[in-house]
VOBA-1610 file (N, C-alpha, C; in pm, whole numbers, padded with zeros to 5 digits, always signed):
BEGIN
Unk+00480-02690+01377Unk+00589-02591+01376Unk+00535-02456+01331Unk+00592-02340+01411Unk+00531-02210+01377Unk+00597-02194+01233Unk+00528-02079+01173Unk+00583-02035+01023Unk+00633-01931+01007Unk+00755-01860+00958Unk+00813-01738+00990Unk+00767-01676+00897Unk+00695-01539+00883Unk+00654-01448+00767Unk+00713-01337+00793Unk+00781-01287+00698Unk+00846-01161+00626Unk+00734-01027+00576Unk+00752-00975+00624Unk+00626-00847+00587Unk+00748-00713+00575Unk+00796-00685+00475Unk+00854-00553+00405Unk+00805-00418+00434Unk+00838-00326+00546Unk+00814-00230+00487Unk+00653-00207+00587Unk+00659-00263+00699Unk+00579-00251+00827Unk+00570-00160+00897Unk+00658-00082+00861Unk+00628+00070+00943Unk+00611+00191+00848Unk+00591+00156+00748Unk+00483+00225+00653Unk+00330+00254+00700Unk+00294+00362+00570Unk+00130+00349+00621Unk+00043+00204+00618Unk+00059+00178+00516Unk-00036+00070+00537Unk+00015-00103+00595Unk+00171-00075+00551Unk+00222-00224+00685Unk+00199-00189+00831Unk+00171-00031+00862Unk+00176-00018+01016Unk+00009-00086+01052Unk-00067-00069+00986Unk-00224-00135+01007Unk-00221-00245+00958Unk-00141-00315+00857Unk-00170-00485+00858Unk-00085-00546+00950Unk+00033-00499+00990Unk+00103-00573+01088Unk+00050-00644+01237Unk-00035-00533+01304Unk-00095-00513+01433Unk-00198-00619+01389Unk-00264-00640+01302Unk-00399-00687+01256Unk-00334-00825+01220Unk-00274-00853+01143Unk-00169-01005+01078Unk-00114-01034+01232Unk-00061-00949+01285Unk+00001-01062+01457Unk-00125-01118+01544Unk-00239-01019+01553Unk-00315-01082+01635Unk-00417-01206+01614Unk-00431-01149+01436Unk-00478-01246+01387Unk-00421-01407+01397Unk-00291-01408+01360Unk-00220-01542+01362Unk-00132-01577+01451Unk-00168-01590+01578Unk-00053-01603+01700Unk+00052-01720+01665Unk+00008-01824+01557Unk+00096-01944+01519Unk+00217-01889+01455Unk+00222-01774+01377Unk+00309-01714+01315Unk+00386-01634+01357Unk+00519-01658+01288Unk+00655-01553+01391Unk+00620-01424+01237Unk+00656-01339+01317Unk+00581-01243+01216Unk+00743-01121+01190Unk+00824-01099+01092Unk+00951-01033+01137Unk+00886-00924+01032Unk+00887-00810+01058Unk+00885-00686+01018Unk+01000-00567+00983Unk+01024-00599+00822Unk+01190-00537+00794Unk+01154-00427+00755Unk+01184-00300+00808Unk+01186-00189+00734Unk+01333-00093+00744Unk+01359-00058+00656Unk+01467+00114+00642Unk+01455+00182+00743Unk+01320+00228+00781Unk+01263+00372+00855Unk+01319+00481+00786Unk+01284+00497+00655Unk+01278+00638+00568Unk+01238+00726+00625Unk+01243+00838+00598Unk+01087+00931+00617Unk+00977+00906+00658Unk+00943+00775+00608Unk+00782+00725+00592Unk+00786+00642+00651Unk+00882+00583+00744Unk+00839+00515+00841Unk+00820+00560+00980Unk+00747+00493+01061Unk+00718+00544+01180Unk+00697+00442+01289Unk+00768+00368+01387Unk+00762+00290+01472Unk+00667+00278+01580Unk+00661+00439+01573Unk+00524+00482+01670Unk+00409+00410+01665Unk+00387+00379+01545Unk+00293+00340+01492Unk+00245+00180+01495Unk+00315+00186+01559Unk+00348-00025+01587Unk+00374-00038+01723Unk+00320+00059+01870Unk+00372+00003+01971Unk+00276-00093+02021Unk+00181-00130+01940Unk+00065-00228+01994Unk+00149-00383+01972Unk+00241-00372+01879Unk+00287-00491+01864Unk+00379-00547+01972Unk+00512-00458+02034Unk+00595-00448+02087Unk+00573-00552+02200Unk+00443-00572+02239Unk+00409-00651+02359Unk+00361-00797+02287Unk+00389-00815+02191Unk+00373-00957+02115Unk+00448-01053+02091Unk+00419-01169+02127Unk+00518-01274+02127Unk+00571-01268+01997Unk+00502-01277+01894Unk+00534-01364+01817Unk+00529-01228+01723Unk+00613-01103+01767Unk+00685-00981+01658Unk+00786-00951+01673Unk+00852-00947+01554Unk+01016-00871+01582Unk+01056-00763+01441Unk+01092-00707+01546Unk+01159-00620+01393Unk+01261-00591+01377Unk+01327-00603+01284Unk+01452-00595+01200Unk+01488-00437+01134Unk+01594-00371+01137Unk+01605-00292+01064Unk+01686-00313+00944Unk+01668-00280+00828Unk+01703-00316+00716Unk+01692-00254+00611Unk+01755-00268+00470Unk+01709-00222+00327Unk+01706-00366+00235Unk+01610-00322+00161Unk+01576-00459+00076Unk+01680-00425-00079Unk+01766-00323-00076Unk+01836-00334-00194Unk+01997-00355-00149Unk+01973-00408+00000Unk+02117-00485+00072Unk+02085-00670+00030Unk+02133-00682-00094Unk+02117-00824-00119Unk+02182-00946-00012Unk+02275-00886+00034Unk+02368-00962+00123Unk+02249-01002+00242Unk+02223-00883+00310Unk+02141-00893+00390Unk+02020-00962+00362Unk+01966-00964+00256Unk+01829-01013+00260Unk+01874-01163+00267Unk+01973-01244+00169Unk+01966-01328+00199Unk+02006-01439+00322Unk+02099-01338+00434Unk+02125-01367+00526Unk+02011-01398+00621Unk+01902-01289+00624Unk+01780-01297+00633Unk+01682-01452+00667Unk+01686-01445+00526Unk+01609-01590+00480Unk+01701-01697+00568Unk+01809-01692+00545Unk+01878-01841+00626Unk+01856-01867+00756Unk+01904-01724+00788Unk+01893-01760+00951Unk+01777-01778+01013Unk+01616-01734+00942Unk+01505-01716+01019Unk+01449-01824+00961Unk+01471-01894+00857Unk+01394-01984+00748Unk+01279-01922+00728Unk+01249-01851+00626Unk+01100-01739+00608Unk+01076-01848+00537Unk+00915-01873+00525Unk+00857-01917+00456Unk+00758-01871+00349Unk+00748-01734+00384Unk+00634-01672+00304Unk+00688-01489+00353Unk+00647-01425+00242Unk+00701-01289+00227Unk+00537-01236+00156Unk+00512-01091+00234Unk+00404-01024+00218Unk+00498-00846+00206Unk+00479-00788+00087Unk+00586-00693+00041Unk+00525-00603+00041Unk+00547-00447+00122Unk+00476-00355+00138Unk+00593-00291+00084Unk+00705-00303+00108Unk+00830-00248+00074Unk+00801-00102-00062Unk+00804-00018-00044Unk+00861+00099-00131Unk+00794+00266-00129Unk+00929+00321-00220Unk+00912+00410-00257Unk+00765+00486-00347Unk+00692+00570-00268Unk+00541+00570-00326Unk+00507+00689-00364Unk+00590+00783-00350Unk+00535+00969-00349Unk+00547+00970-00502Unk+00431+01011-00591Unk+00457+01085-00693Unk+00493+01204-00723Unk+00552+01278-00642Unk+00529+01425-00601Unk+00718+01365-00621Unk+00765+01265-00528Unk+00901+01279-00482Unk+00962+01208-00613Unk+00906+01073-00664Unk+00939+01042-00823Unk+00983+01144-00934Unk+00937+01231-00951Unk+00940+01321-01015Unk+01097+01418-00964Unk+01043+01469-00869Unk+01222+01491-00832Unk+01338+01390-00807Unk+01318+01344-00786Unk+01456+01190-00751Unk+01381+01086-00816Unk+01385+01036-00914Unk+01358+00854-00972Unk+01441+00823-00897Unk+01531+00824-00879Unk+01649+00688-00857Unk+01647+00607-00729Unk+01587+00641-00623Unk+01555+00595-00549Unk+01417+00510-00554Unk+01370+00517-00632Unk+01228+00456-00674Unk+01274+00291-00741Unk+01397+00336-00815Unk+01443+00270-00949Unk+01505+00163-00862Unk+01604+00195-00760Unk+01659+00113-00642Unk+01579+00053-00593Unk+01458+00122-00496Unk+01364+00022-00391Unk+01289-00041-00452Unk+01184+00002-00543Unk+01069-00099-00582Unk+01141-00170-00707Unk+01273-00172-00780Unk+01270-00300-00864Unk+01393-00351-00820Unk+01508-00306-00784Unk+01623-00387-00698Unk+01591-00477-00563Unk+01489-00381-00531Unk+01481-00458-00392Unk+01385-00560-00404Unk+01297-00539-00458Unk+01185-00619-00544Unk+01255-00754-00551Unk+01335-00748-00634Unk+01425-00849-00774Unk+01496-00919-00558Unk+01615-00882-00524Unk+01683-00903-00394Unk+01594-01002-00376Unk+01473-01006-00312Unk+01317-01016-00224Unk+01343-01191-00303Unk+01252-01138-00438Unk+01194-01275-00493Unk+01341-01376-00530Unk+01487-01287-00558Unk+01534-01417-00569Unk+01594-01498-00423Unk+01611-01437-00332Unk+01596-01514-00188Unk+01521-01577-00196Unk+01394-01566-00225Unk+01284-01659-00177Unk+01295-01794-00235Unk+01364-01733-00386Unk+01345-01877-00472Unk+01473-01988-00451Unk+01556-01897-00404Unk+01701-01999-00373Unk+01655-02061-00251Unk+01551-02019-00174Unk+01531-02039-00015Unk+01432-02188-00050Unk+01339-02152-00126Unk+01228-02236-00120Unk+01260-02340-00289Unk+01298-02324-00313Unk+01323-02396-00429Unk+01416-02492-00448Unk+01459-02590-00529Unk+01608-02674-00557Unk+01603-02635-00727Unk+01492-02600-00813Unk+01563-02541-00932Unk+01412-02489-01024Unk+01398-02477-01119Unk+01263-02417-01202Unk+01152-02528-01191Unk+01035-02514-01147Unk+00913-02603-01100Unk+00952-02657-00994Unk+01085-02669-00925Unk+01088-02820-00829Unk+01119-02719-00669Unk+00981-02736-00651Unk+01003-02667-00467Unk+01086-02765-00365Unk+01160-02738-00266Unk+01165-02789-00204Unk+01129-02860-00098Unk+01128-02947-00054Unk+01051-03034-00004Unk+01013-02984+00167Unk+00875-02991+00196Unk+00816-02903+00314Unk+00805-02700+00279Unk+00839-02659+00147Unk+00831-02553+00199Unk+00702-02497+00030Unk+00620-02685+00010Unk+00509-02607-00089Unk+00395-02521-00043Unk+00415-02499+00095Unk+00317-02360+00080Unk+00368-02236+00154Unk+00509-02230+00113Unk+00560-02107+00119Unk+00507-02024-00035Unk+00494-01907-00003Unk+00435-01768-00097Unk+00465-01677-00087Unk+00492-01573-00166Unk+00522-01449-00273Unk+00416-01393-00232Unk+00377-01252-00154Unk+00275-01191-00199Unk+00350-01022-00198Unk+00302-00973-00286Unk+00384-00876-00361Unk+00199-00739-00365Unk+00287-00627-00335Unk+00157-00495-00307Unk+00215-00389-00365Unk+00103-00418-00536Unk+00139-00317-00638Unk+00001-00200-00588Unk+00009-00086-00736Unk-00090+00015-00730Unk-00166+00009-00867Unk-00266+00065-00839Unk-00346+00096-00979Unk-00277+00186-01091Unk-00204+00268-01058Unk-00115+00363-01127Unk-00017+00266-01227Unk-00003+00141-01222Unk+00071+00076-01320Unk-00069+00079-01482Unk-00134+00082-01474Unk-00242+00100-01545Unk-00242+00221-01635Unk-00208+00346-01594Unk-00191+00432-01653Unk-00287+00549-01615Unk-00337+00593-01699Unk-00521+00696-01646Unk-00615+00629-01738Unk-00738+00658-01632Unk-00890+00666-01758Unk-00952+00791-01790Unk-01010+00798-01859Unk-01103+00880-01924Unk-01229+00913-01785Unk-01339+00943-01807Unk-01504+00981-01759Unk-01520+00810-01692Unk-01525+00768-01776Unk-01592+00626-01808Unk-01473+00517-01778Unk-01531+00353-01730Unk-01464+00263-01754Unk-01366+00232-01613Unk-01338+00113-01614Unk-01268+00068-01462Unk-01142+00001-01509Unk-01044-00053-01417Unk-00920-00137-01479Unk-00945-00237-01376Unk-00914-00347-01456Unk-00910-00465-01431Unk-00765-00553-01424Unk-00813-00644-01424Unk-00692-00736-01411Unk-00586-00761-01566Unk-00705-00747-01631Unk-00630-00763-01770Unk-00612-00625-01840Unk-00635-00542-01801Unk-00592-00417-01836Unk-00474-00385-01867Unk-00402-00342-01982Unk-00296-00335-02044Unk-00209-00224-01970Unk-00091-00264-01900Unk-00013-00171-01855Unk-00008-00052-01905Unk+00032+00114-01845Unk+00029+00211-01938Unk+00091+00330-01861Unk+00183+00297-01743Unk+00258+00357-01652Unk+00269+00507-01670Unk+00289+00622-01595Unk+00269+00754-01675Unk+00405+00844-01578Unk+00436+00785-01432Unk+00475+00805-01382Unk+00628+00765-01319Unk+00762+00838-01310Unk+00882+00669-01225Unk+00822+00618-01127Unk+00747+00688-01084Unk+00699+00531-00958Unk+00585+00480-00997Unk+00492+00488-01078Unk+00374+00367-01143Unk+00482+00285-01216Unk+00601+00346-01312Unk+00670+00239-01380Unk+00782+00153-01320Unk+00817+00214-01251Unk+00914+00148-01115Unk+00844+00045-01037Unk+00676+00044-01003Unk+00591-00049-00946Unk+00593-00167-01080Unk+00529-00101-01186Unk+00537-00190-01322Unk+00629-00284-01317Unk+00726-00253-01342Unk+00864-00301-01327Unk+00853-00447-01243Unk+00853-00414-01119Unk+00812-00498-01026Unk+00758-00586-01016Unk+00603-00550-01070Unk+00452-00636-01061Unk+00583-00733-01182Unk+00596-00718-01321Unk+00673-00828-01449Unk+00751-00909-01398Unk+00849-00851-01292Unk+00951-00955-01198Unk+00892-01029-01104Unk+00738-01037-01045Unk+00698-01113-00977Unk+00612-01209-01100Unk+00570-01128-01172Unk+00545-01252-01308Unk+00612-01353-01383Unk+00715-01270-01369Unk+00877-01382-01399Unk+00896-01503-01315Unk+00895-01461-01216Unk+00902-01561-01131Unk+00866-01673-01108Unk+00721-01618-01116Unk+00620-01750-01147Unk+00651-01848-01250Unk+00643-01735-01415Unk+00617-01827-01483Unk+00785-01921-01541Unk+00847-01860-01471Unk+00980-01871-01539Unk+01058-02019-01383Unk+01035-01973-01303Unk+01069-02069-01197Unk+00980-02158-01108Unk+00845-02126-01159Unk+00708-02176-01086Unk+00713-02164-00954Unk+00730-02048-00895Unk+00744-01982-00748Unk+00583-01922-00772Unk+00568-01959-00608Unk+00385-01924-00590Unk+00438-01825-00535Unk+00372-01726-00623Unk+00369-01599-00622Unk+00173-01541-00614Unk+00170-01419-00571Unk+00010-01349-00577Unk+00060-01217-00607Unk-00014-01121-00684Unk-00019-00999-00688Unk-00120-00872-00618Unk-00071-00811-00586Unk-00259-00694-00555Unk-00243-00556-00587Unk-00316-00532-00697Unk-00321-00367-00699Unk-00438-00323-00684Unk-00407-00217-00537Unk-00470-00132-00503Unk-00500+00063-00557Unk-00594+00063-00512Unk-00643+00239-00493Unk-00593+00301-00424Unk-00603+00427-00447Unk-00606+00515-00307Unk-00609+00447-00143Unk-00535+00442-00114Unk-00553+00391+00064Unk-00536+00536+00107Unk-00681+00506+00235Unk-00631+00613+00318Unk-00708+00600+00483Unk-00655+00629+00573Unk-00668+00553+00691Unk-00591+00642+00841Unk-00635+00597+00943Unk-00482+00618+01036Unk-00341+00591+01002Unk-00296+00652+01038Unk-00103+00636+01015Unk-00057+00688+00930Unk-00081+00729+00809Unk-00108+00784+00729Unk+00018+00899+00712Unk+00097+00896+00613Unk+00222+00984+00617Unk+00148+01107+00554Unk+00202+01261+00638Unk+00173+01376+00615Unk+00179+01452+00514Unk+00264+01390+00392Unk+00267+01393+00248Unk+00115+01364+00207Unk+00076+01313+00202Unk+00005+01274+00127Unk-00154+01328+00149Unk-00244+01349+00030Unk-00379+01413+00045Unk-00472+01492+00134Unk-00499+01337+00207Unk-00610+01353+00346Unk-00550+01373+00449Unk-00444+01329+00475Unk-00340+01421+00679Unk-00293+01545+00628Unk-00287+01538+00476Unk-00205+01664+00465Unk-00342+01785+00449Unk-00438+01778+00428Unk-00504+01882+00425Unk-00563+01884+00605Unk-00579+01755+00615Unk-00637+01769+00804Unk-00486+01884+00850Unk-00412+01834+00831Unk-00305+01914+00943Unk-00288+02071+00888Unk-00258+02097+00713Unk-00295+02234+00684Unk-00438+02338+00741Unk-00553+02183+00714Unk-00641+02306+00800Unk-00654+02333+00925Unk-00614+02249+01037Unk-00609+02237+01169Unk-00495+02423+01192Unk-00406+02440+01108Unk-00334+02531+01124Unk-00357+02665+01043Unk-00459+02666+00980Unk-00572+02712+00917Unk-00469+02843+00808Unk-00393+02711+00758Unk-00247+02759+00647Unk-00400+02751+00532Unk-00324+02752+00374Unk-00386+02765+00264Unk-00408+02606+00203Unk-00501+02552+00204Unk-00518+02381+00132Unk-00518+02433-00025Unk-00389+02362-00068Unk-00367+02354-00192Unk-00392+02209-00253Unk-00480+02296-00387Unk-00560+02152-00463Unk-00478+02156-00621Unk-00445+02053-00680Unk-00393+02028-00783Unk-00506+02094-00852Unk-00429+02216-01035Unk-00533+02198-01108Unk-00697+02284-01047Unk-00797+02181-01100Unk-00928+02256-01047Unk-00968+02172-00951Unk-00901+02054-00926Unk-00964+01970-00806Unk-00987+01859-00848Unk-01035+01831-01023Unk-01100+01757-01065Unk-01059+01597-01090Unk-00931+01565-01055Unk-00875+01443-01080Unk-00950+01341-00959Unk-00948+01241-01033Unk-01076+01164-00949Unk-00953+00980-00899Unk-00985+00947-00804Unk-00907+00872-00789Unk-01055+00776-00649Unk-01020+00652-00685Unk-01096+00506-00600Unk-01031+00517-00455Unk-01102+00528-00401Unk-01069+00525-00218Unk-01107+00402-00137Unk-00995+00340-00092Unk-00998+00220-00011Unk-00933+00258+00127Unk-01080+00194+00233Unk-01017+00272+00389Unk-00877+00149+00411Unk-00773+00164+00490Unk-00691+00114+00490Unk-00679-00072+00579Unk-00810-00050+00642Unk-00790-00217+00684Unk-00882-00274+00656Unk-00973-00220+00550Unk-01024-00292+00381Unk-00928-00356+00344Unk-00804-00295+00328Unk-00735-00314+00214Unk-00622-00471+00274Unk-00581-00407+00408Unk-00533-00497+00491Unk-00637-00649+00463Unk-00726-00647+00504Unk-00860-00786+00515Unk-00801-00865+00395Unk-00833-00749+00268Unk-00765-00826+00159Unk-00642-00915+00118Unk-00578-00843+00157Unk-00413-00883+00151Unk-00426-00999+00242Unk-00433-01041+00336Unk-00486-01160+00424Unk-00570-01249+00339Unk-00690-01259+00243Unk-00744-01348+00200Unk-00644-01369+00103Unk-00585-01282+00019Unk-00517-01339-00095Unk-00378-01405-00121Unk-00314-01337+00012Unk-00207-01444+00070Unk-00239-01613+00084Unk-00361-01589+00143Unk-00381-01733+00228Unk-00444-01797+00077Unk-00568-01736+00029Unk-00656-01785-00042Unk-00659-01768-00200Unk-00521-01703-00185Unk-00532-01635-00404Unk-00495-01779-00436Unk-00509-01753-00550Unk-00460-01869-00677Unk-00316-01839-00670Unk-00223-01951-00663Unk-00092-01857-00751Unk-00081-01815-00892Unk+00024-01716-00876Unk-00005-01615-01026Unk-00078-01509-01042Unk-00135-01544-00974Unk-00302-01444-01004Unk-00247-01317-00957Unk-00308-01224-01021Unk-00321-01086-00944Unk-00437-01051-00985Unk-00481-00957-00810Unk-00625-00923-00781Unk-00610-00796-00716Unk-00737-00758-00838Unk-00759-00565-00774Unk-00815-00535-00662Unk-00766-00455-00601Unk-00864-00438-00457Unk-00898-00322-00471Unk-01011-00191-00512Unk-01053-00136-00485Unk-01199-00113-00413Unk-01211+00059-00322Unk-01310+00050-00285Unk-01468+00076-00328Unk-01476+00097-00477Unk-01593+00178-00461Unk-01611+00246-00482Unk-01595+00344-00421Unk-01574+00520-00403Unk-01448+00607-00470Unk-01548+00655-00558Unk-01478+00735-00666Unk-01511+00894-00579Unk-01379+00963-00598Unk-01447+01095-00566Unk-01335+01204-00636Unk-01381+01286-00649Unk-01275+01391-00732Unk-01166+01434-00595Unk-01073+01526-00625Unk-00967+01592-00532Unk-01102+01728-00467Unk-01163+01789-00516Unk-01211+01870-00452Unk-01351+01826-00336Unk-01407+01740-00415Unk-01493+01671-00305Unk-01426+01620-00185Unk-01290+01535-00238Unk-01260+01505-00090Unk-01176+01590+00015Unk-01138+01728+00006Unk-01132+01828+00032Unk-01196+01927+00093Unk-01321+01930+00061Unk-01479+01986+00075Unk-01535+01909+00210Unk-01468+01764+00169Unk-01592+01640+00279Unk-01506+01638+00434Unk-01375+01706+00384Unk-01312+01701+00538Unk-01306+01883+00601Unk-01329+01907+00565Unk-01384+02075+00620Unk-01472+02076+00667Unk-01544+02007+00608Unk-01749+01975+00671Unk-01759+01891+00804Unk-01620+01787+00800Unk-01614+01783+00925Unk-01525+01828+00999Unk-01428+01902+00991Unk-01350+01988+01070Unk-01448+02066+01165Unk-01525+02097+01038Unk-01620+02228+01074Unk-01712+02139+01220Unk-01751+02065+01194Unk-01823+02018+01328Unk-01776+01923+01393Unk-01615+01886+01430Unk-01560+01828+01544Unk-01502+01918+01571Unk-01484+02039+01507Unk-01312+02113+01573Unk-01359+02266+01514Unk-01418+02324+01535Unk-01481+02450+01452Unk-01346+02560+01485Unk-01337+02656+01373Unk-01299+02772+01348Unk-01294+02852+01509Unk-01185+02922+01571Unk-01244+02988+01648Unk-01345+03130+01608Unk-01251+03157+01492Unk-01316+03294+01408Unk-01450+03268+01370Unk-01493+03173+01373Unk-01599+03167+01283Unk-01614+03083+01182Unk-01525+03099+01101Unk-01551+03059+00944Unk-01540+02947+00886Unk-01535+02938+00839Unk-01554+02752+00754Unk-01372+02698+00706Unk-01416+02588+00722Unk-01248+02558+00690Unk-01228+02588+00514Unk-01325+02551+00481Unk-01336+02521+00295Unk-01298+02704+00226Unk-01321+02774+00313Unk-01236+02918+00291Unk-01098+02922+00285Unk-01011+02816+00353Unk-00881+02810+00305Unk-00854+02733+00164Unk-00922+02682+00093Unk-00873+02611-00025Unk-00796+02690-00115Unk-00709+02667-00196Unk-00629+02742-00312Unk-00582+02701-00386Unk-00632+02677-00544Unk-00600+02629-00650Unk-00439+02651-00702Unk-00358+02527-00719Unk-00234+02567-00743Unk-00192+02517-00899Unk-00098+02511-00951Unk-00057+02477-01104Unk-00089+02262-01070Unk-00118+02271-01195Unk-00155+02080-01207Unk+00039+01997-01180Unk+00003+01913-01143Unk+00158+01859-01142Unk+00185+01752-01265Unk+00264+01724-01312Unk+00340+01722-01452Unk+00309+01592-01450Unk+00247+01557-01558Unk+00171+01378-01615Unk+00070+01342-01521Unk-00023+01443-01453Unk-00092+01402-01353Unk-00254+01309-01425Unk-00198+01204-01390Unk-00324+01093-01465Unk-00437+01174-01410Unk-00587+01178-01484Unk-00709+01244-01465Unk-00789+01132-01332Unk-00846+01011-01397Unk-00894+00901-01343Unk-00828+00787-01322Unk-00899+00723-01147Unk-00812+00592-01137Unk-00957+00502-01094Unk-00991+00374-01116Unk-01136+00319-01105Unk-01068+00171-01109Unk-01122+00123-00973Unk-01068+00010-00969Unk-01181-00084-00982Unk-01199-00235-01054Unk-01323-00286-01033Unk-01265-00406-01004Unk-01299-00480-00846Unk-01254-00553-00769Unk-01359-00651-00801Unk-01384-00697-00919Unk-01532-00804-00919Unk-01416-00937-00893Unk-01286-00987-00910Unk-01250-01109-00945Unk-01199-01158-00734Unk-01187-01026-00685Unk-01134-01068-00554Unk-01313-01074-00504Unk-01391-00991-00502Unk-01502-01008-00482Unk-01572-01141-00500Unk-01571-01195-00586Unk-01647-01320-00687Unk-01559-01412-00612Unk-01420-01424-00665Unk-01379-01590-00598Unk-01327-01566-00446Unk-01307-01444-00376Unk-01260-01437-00272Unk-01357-01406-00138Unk-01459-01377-00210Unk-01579-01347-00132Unk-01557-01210-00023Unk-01440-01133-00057Unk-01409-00960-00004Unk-01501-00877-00017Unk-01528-00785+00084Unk-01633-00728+00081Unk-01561-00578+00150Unk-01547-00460+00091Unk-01537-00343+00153Unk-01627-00330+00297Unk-01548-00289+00431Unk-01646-00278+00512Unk-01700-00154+00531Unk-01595-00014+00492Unk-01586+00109+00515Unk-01707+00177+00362Unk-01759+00250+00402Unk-01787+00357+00268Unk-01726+00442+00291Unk-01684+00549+00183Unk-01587+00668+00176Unk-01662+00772+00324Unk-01790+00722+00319Unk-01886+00844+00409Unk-01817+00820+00521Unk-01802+00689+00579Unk-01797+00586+00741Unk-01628+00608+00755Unk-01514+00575+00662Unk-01407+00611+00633Unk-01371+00698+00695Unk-01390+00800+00621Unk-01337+00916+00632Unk-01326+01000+00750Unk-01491+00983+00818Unk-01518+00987+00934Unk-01408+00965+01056Unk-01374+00837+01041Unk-01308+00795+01115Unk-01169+00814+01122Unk-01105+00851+00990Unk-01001+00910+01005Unk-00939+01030+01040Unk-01061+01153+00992Unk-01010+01261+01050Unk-00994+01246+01242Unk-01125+01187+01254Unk-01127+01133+01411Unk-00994+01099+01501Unk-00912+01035+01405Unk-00767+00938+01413Unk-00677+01095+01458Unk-00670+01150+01334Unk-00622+01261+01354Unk-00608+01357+01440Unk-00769+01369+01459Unk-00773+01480+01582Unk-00737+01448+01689Unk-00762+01319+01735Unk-00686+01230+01855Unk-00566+01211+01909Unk-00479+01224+01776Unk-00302+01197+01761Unk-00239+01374+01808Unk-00309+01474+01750Unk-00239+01619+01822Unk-00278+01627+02000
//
């Protein structure tokens, strides 16, 4: 019998690249893809699926409890992979409350469907559905900031700085609850920096490709210097696939890439190639538009992810370097105008 999986939040940036990649990968699997379509979603971005047996998508909100659990009945999900939420720190800061709604109401909605679905009461699964699973996609930002020095790990003491690192926080404890409180196989993953195709225009790397393509002013937080772990986006995807299938339950596992780089380097590294796929007509270098603007309010310094425990028992391996990455994304970019 095929297995129905729930994936939250698929027409996001990074559900729009595990979705395409999770259907082709598992043709046994009915694969239903629930998203809102906020802002940040984009359908466009999923017409590779459209021609797939075994995809459907649903439109939905995960803080419609009614709905979710209507959801679960009628499709019998067996397993839920949660991309689901609110992610702008930029937009946290002006509106929490929408943060406060999606990533812990809808969160909370999510896992207790699952457990009325798959369960008959605390430890006792129901019968045929013990390898239904919880996999839940936190950020490193529940961590807090580092210093120069030093990585976060798994046991790293929460230290949230932000409503949406603490709104994720929030979250990651209610999928801990779960576990330990109803023995629902649950997995966790906090990630880095993703950055990739699809990629919403808010954010860092499309947003400076498309400011300089229009050769407006690239505004850098501060002096540039905040340094944050870069994971190309179907790194990150690969992962989420082993740890669904292959985590421990309970467990949560860091996925970062590696590649540490400040805000101005990675700023610098996409001008350099502007500059030689797409040159200036004037002449001049793209890195002449940069412009230092005021720092934004609790802006953590360092984020350093050290992925030794998905590495070690999961045998994950980054395929991208930030160099090979990056490359390829502005590439994405220039392709899509």
């Amino acid at each position: 019998m095929s297995k129905t999986i729930l994936i939250t939040g698929g027409a996001g940036f990074i559900g729009s690249n595990f979705v395409p990649y999770f259907c082709e990968k598992y043709p046994e699997y009915n694969i239903i893809n629930l998203d809102k379509l906020t802002y940040a979603g984009n359908l466009d971005n999923l017409r590779e699926c459209e021609s797939m047996p075994n995809y459907t998508f649903v439109r939905g909100d995960i803080c419609d409890a009614d709905f979710i659990d209507k959801l679960f009945d009628e499709n019998d999900i067996r397993g839920v992979i949660h991309f689901a939420a609110e992610s702008h720190v930029d937009n946290s800061i002006k509106g929490p409350r929408a943060f406060i709604n999606t990533n812990i109401v809808g969160t909370f909605n999510l896992l207790d469907a699952a457990r009325r679905h798959w369960m008959d009461g605390p430890g006792v699964v129901k019968p045929g559905y013990e390898d239904a699973r919880f996999h839940h996609i936190s950020t490193d930002e529940v961590y807090g900031a580092l210093g120069a020095t030093g990585m976060f790990r798994e046991d790293t003491p929460y230290a949230p700085n932000s409503p949406y690192s603490a709104s994720k926080a929030s979250s990651d404890f209610l999928v801990r609850a779960y576990h330990h409180t109803f023995g629902m196989n649950v997995t966790t993953s906090n990630c880095s920096n993703n950055y990739g195709p699809k990629q919403h225009n808010e954010k860092l790397i499309p947003h400076i490709i498309s400011k300089a393509l229009a050769l407006q002013p690239l505004p850098i937080y501060g002096k540039g210097e905040n340094v944050r772990d870069w994971l190309y986006v179907l790194d990150h995807c690969k992962a989420i696939d082993l740890i669904f299938h292959n985590g421990k339950s309970g467990e949560t596992y860091n996925i970062g890439g590696r590649n540490e780089r400040n805000n101005i380097t990675i700023v610098k590294t996409i001008c350099a190639i502007l500059d030689e796929k797409k040159p200036r007509n004037d002449g001049k270098k793209y890195e002449e538009l940069i412009t230092f603007v005021a720092d934004r309010a609790g802006h953590d310094f360092r984020y350093a992810i050290d992925a030794t425990k998905l590495e070690t028992e999961l045998a994950w391996r980054a395929d991208e370097t930030f160099d090979t990455g990056i490359v390829k994304t502005v590439e994405w970019y220039l392709n899509k105008i």
